[in-house]
C-alpha positions in Angstrom: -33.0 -135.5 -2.2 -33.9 -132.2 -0.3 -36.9 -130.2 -2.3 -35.5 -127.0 -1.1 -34.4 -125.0 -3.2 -30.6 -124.1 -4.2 -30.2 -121.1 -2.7 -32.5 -122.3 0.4 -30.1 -125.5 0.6 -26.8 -122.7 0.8 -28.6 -120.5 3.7 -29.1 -123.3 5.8 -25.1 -125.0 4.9 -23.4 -121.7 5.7 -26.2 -119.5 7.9 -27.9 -115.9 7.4 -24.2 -114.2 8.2 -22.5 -115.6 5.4 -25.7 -115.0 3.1 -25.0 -111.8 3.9 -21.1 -111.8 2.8 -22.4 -112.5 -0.3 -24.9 -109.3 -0.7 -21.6 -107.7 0.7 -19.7 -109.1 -2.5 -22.3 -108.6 -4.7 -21.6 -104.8 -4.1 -17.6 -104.9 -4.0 -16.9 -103.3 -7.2 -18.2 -99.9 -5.7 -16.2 -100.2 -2.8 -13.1 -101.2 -4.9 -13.2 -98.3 -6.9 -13.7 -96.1 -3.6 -10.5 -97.9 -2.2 -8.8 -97.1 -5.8 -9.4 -93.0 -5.4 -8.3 -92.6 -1.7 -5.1 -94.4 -2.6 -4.9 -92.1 -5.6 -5.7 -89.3 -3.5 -3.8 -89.8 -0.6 -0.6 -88.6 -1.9 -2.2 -85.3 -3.1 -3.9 -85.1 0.3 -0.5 -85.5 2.1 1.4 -83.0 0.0 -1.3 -80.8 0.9 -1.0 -81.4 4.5 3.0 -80.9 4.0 2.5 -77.3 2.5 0.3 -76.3 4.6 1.9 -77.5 8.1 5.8 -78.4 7.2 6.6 -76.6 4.6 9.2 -74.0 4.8 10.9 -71.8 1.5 14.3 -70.9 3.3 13.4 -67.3 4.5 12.5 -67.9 8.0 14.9 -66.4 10.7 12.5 -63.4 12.3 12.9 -63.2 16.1 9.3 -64.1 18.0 9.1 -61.4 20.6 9.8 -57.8 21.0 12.6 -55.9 21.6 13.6 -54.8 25.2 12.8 -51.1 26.4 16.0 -48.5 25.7 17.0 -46.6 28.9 15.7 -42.7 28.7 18.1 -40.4 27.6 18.6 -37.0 28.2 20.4 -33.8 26.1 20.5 -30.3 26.3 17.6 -30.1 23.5 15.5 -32.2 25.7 14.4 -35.9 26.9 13.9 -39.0 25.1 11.4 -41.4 27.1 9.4 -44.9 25.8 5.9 -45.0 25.7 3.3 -47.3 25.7 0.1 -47.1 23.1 -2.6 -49.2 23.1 -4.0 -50.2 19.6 -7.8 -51.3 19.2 -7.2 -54.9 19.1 -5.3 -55.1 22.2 -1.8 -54.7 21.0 0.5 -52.2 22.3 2.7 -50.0 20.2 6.4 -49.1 21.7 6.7 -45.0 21.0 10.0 -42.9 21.4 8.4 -39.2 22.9 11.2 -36.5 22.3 10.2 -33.8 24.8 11.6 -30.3 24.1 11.7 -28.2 27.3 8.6 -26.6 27.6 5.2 -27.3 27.4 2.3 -27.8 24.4 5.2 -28.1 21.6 3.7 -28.6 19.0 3.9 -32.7 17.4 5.4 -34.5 14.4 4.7 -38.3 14.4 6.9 -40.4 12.7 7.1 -44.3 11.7 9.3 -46.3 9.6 9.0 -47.1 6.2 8.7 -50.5 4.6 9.5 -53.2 7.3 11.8 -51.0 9.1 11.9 -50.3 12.9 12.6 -46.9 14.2 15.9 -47.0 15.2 16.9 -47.2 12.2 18.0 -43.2 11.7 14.7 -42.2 12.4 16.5 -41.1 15.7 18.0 -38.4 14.3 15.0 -36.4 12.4 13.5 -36.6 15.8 16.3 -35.0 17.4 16.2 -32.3 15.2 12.5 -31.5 15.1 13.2 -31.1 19.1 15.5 -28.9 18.3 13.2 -26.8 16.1 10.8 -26.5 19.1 8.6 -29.5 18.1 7.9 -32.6 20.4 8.8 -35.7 18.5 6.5 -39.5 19.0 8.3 -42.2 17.0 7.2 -45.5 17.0 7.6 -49.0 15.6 4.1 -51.0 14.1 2.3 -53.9 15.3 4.8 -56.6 14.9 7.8 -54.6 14.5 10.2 -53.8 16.8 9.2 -52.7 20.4 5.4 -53.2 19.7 3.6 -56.8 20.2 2.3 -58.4 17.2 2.2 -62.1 16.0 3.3 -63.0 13.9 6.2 -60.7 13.2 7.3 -58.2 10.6 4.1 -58.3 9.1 3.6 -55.4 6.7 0.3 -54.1 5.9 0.0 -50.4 4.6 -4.0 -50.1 5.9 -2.7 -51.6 9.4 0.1 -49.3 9.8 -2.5 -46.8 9.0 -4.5 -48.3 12.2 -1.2 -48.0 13.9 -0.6 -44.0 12.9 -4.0 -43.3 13.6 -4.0 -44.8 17.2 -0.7 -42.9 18.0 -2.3 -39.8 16.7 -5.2 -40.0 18.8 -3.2 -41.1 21.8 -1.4 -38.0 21.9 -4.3 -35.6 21.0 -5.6 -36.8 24.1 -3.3 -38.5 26.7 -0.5 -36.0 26.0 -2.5 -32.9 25.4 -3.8 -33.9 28.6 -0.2 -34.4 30.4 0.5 -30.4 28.8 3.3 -32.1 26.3 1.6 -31.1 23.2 -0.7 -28.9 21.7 -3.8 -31.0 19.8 -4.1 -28.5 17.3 -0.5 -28.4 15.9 0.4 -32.0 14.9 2.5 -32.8 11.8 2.5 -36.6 10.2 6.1 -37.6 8.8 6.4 -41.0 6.9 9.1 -42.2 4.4 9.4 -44.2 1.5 6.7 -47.1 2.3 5.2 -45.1 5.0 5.4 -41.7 2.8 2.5 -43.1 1.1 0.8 -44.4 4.4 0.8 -40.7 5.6 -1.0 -39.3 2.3 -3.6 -42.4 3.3 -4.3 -41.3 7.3 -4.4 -37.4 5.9 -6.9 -38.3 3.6 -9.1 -39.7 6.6 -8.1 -37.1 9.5 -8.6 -33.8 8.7 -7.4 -32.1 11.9 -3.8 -32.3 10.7 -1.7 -29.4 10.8 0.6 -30.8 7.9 2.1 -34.0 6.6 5.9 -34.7 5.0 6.0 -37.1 3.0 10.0 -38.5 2.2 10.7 -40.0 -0.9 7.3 -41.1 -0.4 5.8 -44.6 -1.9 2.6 -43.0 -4.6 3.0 -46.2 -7.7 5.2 -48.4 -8.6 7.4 -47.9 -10.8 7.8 -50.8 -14.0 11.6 -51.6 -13.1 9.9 -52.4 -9.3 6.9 -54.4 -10.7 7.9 -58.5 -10.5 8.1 -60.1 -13.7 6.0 -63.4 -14.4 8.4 -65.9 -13.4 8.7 -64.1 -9.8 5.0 -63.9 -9.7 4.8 -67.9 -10.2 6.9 -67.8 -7.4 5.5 -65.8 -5.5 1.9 -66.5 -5.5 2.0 -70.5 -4.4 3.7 -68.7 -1.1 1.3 -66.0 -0.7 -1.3 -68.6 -0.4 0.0 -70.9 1.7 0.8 -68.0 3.7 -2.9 -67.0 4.2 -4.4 -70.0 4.4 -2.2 -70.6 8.0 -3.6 -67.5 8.7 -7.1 -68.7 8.3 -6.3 -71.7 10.4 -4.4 -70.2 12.5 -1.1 -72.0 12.6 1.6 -70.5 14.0 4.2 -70.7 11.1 4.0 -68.3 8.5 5.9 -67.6 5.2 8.4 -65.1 4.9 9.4 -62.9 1.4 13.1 -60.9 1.2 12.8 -57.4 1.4 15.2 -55.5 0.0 17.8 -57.1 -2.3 19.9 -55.6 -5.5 18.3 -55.2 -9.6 18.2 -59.0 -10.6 17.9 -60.6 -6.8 14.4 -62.5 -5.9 13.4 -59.5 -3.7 10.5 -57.3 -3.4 12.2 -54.0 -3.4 15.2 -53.6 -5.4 17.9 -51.2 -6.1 21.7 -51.1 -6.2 21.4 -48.4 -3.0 20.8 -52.2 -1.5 23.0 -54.1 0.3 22.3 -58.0 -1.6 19.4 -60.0 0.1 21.6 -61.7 2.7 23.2 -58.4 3.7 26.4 -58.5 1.3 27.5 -54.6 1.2 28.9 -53.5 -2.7 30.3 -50.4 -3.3 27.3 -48.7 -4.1 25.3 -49.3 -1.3 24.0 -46.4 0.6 25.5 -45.2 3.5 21.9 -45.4 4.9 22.5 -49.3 5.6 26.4 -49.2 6.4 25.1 -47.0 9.7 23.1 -49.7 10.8 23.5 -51.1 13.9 24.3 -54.7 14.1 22.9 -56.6 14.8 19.6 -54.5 14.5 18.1 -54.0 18.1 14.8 -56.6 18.6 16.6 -59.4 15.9 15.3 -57.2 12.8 16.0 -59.4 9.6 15.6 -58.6 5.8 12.1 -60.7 5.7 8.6 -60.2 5.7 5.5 -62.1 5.4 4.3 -63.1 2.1 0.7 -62.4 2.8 1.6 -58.7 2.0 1.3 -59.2 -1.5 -2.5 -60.4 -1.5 -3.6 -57.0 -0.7 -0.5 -54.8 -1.8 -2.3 -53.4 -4.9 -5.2 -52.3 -2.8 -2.9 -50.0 -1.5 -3.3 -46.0 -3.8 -1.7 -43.1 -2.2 -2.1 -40.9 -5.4 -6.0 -41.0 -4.6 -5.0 -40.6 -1.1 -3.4 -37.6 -2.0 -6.2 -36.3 -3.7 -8.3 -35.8 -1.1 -5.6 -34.5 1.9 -6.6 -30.9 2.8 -3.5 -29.7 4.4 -0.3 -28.7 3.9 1.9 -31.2 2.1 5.8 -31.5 1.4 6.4 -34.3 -0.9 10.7 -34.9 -1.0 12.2 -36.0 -4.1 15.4 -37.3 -4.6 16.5 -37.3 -8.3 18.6 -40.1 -8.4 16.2 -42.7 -6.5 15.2 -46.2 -8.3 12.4 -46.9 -6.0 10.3 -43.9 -5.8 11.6 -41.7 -8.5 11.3 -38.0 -8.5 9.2 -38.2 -11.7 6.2 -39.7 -9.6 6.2 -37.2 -7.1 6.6 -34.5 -9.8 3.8 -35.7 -11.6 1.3 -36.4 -7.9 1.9 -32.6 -6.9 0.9 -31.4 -10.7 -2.2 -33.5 -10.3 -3.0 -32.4 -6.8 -2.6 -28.7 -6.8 -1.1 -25.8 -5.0 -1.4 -27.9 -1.7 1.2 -29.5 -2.1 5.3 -28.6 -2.2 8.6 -30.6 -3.7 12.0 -30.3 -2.6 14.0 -32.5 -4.7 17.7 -33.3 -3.8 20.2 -34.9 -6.4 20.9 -37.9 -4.4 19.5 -41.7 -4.5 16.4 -42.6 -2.0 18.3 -43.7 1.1 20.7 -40.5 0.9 18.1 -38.4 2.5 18.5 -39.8 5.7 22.3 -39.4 6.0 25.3 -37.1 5.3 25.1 -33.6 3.9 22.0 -33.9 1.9 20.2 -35.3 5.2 21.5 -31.4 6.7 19.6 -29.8 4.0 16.8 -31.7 3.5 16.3 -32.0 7.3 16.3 -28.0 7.6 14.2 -27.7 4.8 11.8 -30.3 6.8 11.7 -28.2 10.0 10.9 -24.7 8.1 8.0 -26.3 6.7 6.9 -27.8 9.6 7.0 -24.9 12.0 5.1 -23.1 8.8 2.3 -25.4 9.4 2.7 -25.1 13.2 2.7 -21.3 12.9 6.0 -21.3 14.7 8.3 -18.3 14.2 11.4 -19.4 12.0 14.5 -18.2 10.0 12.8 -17.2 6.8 10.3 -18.5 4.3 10.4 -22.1 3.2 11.9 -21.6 0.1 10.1 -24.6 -1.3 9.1 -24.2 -4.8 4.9 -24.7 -5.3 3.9 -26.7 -8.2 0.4 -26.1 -10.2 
């Protein structure tokens, strides 16, 4: 009988290794319950990985790269010719200059409002300002129509500040320098969205001559704010969104734009057309003169990171501190920046500030017979602030 004992006896029968297995079994129940949560995990982990890789919500659809360059164009007012503006993070912005003939005319500089592109009737203010003896720079944001960006149509009010500012300073000192404009005469024009991004760069640049500021963006109004079922469904998207920003993936998340009352949509009003471009009866004219399809693949999207930051966003302290001339234009019958805002901003800010209200809806102002008098009306104040000779007065009433 071996004196050895048991355990001594089963070392020697099955060696040090399978002594060994045994420790190893001893301390299975650990690694059983480790195997237990990664399988219990792993289907959270891969839903993860799907939403933030794969996942897509059904508005994609936004063209990748720029539009092509329009040909210059010439009438007997003056010259239309593209330009090229560098932004500070490398980008370059694509910029309509409307030359008048003759030299140092003095500047308005003019953008689109929320997620547009400037040929949409933007075109036609600039004309006219030519006409009045102005030079004219319109261009499109970073991401937006002839300017480089990725990814596209993104809106962000404090970038499309960037974006005004570099065009202001390009001209101040490339075209001042070229004899196309005076420095000291420039006039900021935004509308809607960019009405309120206007009142933002005045606050910050105080050599402006003036600034008007179209059915301008100050608050939102309550039949505007989402309710809390869109804000469920919005916010899982607005993350996702940013976090393939943070990691950089290419594919980003996409919110409609403009839609009609009770559409998912982030601007609504029954001037719309409906999200996917149905026209009603009511829709403006503003969007049954738009070219189709939209130079540069425009679509009704934009990205869904906008949101994170939107409420960041306060032209009515903007306004507060702007030091020149403003004209704030009202339309009376507008769902999406009602008159009563602007009203109630030019009370507040003092007797810096003018209103011309039309009785019309908000995209009116940019077409038909209320665009003839509120563009004329436009121009008087603008050569006012350019100390240009006009016609008369402005007419405009002050408010206090």
């Amino acid at each position: 009988m071996d004196p050895a004992p048991a355990h001594s006896r089963l070392r020697r029968a099955h060696g040090p290794g399978r002594a060994r297995l045994g420790g190893a079994r001893a301390r299975s129940p650990r690694g059983a319950h480790m195997t237990v949560l990664v399988l219990a995990l792993a289907p959270f982990a891969a839903l993860a990985a799907w939403l933030l890789l794969g996942y897509g919500n059904g508005y994609d659809g936004v063209r990748e790269t720029p539009a092509l360059p329009l040909p210059d164009e010439t009438r007997p007012s003056g010259l239309r010719t593209t330009r090229e503006i560098p932004t500070p993070d490398g980008e370059t912005l694509e910029a309509w200059l409307f030359q008048p003939h003759g030299p140092m005319a003095p500047l308005v500089i003019l953008a689109p409002g929320l997620a547009g592109t400037k040929e949409v009737h933007l075109e036609r203010f600039a004309w006219r300002f030519v006409e009045a003896g102005f030079a004219a720079l319109v261009f499109d944001y970073r991401c937006f129509g002839g300017s480089t960006g990725q990814p596209r149509h993104w809106v962000d009010p404090f970038r499309h500040a960037e974006d005004y500012e570099a065009v202001l300073d390009h001209a101040r000192s490339q075209l001042a320098a070229e004899g196309v404009i005076d420095p000291d005469r420039v006039v900021l024009w935004g509308s809607s969205f960019s009405g309120g991004t206007v009142l933002e760069v005045a606050r910050r640049r105080c050599e402006l001559a003036g600034v008007i500021a179209q059915a301008p963006y100050l608050e939102t109004p309550a039949q505007q704010a989402p309710t809390r079922l869109e804000m469920a469904r919005y916010l899982p998207w607005v993350t996702i969104d940013q976090l393939r920003m943070s990691f950089g993936i290419a594919r980003p998340l996409y919110i409609p734009v403009f839609g009609r009352p009770g559409e998912f949509a982030f601007a609504r009003s029954r001037e719309n057309p409906g999200v996917g471009g149905e026209i009603h009866p009511d829709t403006a004219q503003f969007w049954r003169e738009v070219a189709e399809p939209a130079r540069g693949g425009w679509s009704n999207r934009m990205l869904a990171r906008f949101l994170a930051d939107f409420d960041r966003f306060d032209p009515l302290a903007a306004l507060d501190g702007v030091r020149c001339p403003v004209l704030l234009v009202a339309a009376r019958d507008d769902d999406l920046t009602p008159a009563a805002s602007v009203h109630g901003a030019a009370r507040r800010t003092g007797t810096g500030v003018r209103v011309a209200e039309y009785d019309c809806g908000h995209f009116d102002l940019y077409c038909g017979e209320v665009f003839e008098t509120n563009m004329a009306a436009q121009a008087e104040f603008a050569a006012a602030c350019a100390r240009l000779p006009s016609e008369g007065e402005t007419g405009l009433p002050a408010t206090g």
